[in-house]
N, C-alpha and C positions, 0 to 999 in steps of 0.2 A: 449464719443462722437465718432461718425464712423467720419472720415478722407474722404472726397471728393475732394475737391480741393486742388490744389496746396498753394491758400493763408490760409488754415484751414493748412494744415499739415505746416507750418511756421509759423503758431501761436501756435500750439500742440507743438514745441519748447521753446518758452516761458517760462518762470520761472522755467527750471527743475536747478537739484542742482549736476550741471556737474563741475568737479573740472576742467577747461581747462587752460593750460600756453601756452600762446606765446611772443614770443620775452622776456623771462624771465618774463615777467607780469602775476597775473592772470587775468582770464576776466571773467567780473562782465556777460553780457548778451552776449554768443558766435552771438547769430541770428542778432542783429545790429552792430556786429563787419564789418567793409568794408572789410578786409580782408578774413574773414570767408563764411559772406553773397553769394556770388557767387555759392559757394558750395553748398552752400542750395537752391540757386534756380535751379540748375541743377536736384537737387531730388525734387520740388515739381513740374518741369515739367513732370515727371514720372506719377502724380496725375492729371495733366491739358490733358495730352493726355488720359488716359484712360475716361476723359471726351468727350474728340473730338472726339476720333477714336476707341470708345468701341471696337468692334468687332478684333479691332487689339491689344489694350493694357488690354482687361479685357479676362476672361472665366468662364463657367460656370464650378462652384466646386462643387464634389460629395461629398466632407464631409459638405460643408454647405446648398448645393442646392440655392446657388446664383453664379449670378456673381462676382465677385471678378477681384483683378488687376493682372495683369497675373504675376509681380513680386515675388505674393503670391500663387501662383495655380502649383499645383503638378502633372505634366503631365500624361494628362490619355492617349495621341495619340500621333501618329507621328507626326500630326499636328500640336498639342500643341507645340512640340520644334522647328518645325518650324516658328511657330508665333511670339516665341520666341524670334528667330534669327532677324525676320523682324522687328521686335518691337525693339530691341538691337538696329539693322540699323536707323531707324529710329528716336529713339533717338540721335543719333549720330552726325547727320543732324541737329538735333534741338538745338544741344548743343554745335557741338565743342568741349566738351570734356568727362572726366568718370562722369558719374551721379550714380556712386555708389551704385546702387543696384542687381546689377547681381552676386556678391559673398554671397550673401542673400539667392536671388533666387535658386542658386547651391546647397548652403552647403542644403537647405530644402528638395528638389528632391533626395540629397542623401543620407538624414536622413532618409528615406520612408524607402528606402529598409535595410539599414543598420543595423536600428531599430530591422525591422520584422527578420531579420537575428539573430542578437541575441535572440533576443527572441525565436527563434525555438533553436538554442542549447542551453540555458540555462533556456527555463523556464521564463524569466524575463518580465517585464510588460513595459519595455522603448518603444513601438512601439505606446502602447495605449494614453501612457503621453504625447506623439510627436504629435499623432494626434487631441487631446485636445488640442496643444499649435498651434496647423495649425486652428480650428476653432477658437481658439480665437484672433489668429493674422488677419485672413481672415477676420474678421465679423467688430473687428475695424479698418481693413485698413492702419494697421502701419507699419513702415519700419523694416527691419532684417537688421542686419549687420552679417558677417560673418569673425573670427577672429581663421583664422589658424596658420600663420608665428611666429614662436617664436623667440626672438636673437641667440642660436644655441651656441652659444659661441664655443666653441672648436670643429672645424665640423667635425675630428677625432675622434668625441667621439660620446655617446649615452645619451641620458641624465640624466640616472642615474650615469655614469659614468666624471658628468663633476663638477669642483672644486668647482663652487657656482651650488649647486642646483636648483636654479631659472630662471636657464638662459633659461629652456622648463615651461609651466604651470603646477601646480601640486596639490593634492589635501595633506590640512596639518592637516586638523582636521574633523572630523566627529561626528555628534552627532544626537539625534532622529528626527531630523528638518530638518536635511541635511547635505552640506559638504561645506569647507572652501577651497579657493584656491589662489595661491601665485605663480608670477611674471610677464612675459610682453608680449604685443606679437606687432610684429613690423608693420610697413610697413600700419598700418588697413586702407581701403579704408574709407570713408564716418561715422567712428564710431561717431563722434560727433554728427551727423544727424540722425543718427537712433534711434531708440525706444528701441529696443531689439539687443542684439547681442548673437551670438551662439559662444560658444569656444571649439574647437577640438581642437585634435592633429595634427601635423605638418608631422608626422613621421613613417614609419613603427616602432612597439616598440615590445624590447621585456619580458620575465616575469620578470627583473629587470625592469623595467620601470610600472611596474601597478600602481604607483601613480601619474602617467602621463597621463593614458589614462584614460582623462575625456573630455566627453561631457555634455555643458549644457547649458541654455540660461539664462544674466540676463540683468537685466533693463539698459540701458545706463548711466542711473546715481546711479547705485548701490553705495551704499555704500566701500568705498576702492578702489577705480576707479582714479589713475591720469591721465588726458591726456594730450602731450606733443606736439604741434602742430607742422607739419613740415614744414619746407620751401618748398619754391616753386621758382626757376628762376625767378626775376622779379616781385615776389608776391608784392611788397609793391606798386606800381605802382598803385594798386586799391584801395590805401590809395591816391593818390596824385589827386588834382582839375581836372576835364576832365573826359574823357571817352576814346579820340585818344588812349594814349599812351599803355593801359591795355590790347591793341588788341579786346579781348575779354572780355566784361566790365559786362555781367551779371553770364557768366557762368562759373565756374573751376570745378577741382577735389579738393579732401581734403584727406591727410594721416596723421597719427597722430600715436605717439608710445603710448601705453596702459600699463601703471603702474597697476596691478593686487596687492592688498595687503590684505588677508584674505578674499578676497571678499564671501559672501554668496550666497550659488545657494540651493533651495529646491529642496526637497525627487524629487516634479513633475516634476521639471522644470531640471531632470537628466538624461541623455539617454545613459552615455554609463559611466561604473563606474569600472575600474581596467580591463575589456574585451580588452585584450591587442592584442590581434592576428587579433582583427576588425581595429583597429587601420588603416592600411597597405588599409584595404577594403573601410574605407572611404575615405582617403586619395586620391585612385588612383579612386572612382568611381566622387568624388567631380572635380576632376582636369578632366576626362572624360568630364562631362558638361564643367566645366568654360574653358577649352581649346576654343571647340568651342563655347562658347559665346562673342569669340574674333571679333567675325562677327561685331561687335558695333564698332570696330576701320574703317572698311569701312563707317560709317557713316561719321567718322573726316576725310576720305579720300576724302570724297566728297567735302565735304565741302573746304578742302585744293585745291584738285584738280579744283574746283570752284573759288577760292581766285588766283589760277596761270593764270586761262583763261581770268577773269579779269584785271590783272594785266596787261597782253600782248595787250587785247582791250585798257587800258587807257593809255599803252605806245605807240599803233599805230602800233601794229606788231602782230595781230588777225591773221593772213593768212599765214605769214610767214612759210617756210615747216617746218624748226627743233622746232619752238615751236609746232606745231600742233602733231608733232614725238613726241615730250617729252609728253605732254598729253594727246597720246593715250597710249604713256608706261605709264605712270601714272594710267590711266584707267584699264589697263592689267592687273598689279602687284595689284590692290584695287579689283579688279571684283575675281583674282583668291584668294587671302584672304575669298573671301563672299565665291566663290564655295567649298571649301574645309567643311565650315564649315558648309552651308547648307546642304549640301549632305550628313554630319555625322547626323543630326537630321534628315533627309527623312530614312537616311538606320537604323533608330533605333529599339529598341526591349523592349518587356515586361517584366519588372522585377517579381520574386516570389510576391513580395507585391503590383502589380499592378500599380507601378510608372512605365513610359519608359523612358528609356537611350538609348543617341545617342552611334554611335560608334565611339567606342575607335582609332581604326586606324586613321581613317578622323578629327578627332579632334583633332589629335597631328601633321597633316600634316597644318591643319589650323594655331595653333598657333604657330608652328614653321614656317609659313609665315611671323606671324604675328611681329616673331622677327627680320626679317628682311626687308621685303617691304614698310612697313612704312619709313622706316631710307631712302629708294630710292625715295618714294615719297616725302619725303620734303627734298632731295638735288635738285630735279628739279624741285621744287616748287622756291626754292633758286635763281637757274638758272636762272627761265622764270625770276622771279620778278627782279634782278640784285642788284646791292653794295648800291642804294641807303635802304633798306633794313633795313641795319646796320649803317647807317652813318645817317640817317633824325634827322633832329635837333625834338626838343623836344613841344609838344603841347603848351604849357608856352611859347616860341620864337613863336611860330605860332599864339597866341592869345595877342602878345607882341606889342603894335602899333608903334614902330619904325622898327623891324625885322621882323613883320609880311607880310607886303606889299612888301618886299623882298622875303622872302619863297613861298607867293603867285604868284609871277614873275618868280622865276627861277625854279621851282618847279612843271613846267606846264607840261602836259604828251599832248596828240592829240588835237586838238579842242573840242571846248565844254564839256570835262571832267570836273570838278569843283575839283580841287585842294586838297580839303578837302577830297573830296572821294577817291581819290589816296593815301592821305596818309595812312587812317584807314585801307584801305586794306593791303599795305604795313604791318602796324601792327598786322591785324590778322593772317598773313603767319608767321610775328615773332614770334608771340602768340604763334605760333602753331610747328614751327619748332627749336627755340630755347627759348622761354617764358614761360612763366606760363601750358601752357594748352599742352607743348612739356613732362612734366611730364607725364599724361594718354598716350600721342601717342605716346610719343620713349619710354623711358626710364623702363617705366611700359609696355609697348610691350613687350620689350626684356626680364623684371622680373617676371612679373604675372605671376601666376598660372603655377611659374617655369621656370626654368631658358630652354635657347637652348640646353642645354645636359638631362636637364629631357624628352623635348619632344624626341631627340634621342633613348635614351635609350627605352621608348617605344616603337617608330617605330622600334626598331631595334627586343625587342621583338614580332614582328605582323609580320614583312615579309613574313616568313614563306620561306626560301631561300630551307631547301627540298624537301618541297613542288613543288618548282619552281624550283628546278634542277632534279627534275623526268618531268617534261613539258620538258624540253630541252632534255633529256637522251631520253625519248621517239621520239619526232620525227628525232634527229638525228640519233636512231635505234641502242644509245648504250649500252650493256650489262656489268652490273658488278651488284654487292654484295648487293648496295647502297636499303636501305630502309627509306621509310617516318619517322620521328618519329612522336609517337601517340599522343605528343604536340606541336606548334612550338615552345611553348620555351622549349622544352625539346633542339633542336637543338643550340636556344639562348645562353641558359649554358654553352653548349659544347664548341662553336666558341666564344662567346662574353664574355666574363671576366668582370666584373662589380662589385664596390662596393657597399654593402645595402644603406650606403647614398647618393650615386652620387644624386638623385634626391634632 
């Protein structure tokens, strides 16, 4: 059955045979768990928009010759990663927090070229099996999850080199049907929600490690599949009577560790098998997009930055000069997150296999915003809203009818505000700056798609600082020795000292 709507893809959830543990329990049906559910609605709004706002959230695909959801669609233009971005935004807006499909959408745009890559040096047929698995993920409109991050265990090491073997993925058995694979990969956005998930490598690797570099896609409820559900700030809140307290009462994010145990992946559904040297090329072209698809955190900026101006109208200080300062810095620090990252999907290019990639520089200057503006937009999100914040007694006292009529009394912000709406607000800035949905905007800010020294380390190789010190030598008319080098990371090397893992 094709997936249209958001409440079809919440039902395409239903009865799969997903081994999921939370709170040490396991659970019988993830999609009517309170705790879980949120998450899932976050991704079938992904479905309700490419309903409402086609032109924005679908495009037309040239391997199926339809429209399709643009989470699924392999950028033929500039435009495309543009739409991208807006569409990310937009999202963002709607949700309040990660709707989980944008490391889907990455890892597939960089499986395009990756694929075609290998297969021009070795002959191999993984580009064609990739693109079979794009028409038939396109056609029924189901979700990708994408599961790079491995536990890493000893980050001194390599992963053929580390004391339990399983601490990277790895491939343990091989036979005429396909191949077996063995252990975990951490941190997965939305894998419970998805259909399909793709498993890479983590790593640049090297020819000790070729039973590591494997790519491949299987079914979310494969067979060998534990998943270990992670907390969240505050998660259980959306177990408790009410809506006030949860901040945000329909939407979260969802991370979950993935127990990998023999799992099966077929001959087709194989794209990269021992090509150890591609490893490195998917790795840095996959983090290329997802850097900038950081652009989806100004969506929850809005929304934050929305949730403070609020707040100052219902405490009666809308006009005030230092709050109106803090929320255009607010605006500033969220506007130049979006510009970094739009501007790397305008200034993008053609790859050999006819997917486009943004650029690299502009993407790493995005999400290395993105590690930190976020973290300034909600301390003066903090600020505007004040201590009651942290201190508001609990929906339960407020729905309480001896304490209630109290909270309603002293609890009062301007005239004619209604009490109740002061508080919720309140709770969605908690939500958002230390609660549940503070997960997707700080803390996975800061982690995603790599930590603040990965995005350095790029920019640091992209400067091009000889470059830019022949511009200066030049007009201040100085003469010496000094020549460009004929790469700039040839110059990177030289000056910058780095180890293969720091990323």
């Amino acid at each position: 059955m094709v997936i249209r709507t958001g409440e079809e893809y919440i039902e395409s959830l239903r009865g799969k045979n997903l081994k999921v543990y939370l709170f040490g329990e396991l659970i019988k049906e993830p999609v009517d768990h309170p705790l879980i559910r949120p998450s899932i609605n976050a991704v079938a709004e992904t479905y309700d928009l490419a309903v409402r706002e086609e032109e924005l959230a679908t495009a037309h695909s040239s391997i199926t010759g339809q429209r399709v959801n643009r989470f699924l669609h392999i950028a033929e233009s500039a435009q495309d990663l543009v739409l991208q971005n807006k569409m990310q935004r937009k999202m963002g807006q709607n949700t309040g927090t990660c709707f989980q499909r944008c490391v889907g959408m990455d890892a597939l745009n960089s499986l395009h070229s990756v694929t075609f890559e290998i297969d021009e040096k070795y002959g191999t047929n993984y580009h064609q099996k990739f693109l079979d698995f794009i028409k038939m993920v396109q056609t029924e409109n189901v979700v990708i999850g994408g599961a790079m991050t491995d536990p890493k265990g000893d980050r001194s090491k390599g992963p053929a080199e580390q004391d339990d073997p399983d601490m990277f993925v790895r491939v343990v058995k091989k036979d005429d049907k396909g191949i077996y694979i063995t252990g975990a990969k951490a941190h997965q956005t939305g894998c419970i929600n998805s259909h399909w998930i793709i498993i890479m490598p983590t790593m640049r690797l090297t020819e000790n490690d070729k039973e590591y570099a494997i790519v491949g896609v299987i079914p979310a409820d494969a067979e060998g599949i534990t998943y270990i559900y992670g907390r969240q700030s505050c998660d259980t809140r959306s177990m408790e009577e009410g809506d006030i307290d949860s901040g945000n009462s329909k939407f979260s994010g969802q991370e979950a560790m993935m127990i990998l145990d023999n799992v099966f992946i077929p001959w087709d559904k194989v794209f990269m098998n021992g090509e150890y040297e591609f490893a490195s090329m998917l790795v840095e072209r996959f983090t290329c997009y997802h850097r900038r698809s950081y652009v989806c955190k100004t969506g929850l900026g809005d929304v934050l930055i929305g949730a403070a101006a609020t707040v100052a109208d219902y405490n009666g200080i809308p006009t005030v000069s230092h709050i109106k300062d803090k929320l255009v810095e607010m605006t500033h620090l969220n506007e130049s997150i979006y510009a970094a990252g739009i501007a790397s999907s305008y200034q993008s290019h053609k790859m050999k296999s006819g997917v486009w990639m943004n650029d690299d520089m502009l993407a790493n200057v995005c999400k290395h915003n993105v590690t930190r503006f976020p973290y300034e937009i909600g301390r003066l999100a903090q600020d505007i809203a004040g201590g009651l914040l942290v201190t508001m007694p609990s929906e339960k006292d407020f729905r309480n009818p001896e304490t209630g009529p109290l909270l309603r009394k002293y609890l009062v912000g301007r005239k004619g505000v209604d009490v109740e709406n002061r508080m919720r607000i309140f709770r969605l800035i908690e939500n958002m700056t230390m609660g549940r949905n503070a997960v997707g905007y700080l803390t996975e800010s800061m982690h995603g798609a790599g930590s603040p020294q990965a995005q350095r380390i790029h920019i640091a190789r992209q400067m091009q600082l000889g470059y830019k010190m022949n511009l200066a030598k030049n007009l201040a008319n100085v003469k010496d020795d000094f020549i460009e080098p004929a790469e700039p990371s040839d110059y990177f090397k030289r000056v910058f000292k780095t180890n293969n893992n720091e990323e």
